[in-house]
C-alpha positions in Angstrom: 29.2 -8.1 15.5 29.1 -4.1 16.4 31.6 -2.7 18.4 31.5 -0.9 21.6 29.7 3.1 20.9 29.1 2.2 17.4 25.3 1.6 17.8 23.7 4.9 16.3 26.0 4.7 13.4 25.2 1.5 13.2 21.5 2.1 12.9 21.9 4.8 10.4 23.5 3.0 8.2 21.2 -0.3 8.5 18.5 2.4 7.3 20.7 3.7 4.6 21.2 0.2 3.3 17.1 -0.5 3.6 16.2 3.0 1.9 18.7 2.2 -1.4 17.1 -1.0 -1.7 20.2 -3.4 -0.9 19.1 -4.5 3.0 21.3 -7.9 2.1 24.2 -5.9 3.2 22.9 -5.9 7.0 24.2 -8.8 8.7 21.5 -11.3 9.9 19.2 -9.7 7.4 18.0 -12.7 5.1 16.0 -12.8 1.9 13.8 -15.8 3.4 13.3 -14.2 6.3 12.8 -10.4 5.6 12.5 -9.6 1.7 10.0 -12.8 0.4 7.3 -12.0 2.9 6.8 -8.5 2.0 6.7 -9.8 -1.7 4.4 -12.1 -1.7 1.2 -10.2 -1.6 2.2 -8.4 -4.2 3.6 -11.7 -6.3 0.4 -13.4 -5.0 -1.8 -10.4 -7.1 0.2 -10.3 -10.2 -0.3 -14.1 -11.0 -4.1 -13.6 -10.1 -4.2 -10.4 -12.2 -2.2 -12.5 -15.2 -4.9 -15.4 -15.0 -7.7 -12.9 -14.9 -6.7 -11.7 -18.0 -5.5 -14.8 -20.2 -8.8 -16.7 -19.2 -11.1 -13.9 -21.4 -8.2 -14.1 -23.8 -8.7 -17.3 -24.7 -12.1 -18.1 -24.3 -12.6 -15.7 -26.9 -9.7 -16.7 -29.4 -11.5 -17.9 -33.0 -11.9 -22.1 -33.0 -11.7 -21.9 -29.4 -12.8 -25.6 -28.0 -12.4 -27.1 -31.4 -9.5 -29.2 -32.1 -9.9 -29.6 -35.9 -8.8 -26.9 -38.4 -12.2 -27.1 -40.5 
């Protein structure tokens, strides 16, 4: 709730808040709502990139497909 004439400071300070990285301190700003969709294209591309590289990995590990040590 923002009082009367405090709307400019207001806003400045909602920016400082999003600029250091802690916009959870801006009331009706909400992790569900704000933060998780900005990070999911970016989540989304780290778990594709971390398949792409284990498949290689082990399809090309020694005894790969074989389940008996001889």
């Amino acid at each position: 709730m923002r009082h009367p004439g405090s709307g400019a400071l207001a806003d400045l300070t909602e920016r400082w808040f999003v600029r250091q990285g802690v916009p959870s301190m801006i009331e009706g700003y909400g992790f569900v709502s704000h933060v998780l969709p900005r990070m999911l294209p970016s989540l989304a591309f780290v778990a594709l990139a971390s398949l792409g590289f284990l498949v290689p990995l082990r399809a090309a590990a020694p005894g790969a497909g074989s389940c008996s040590p001889g």
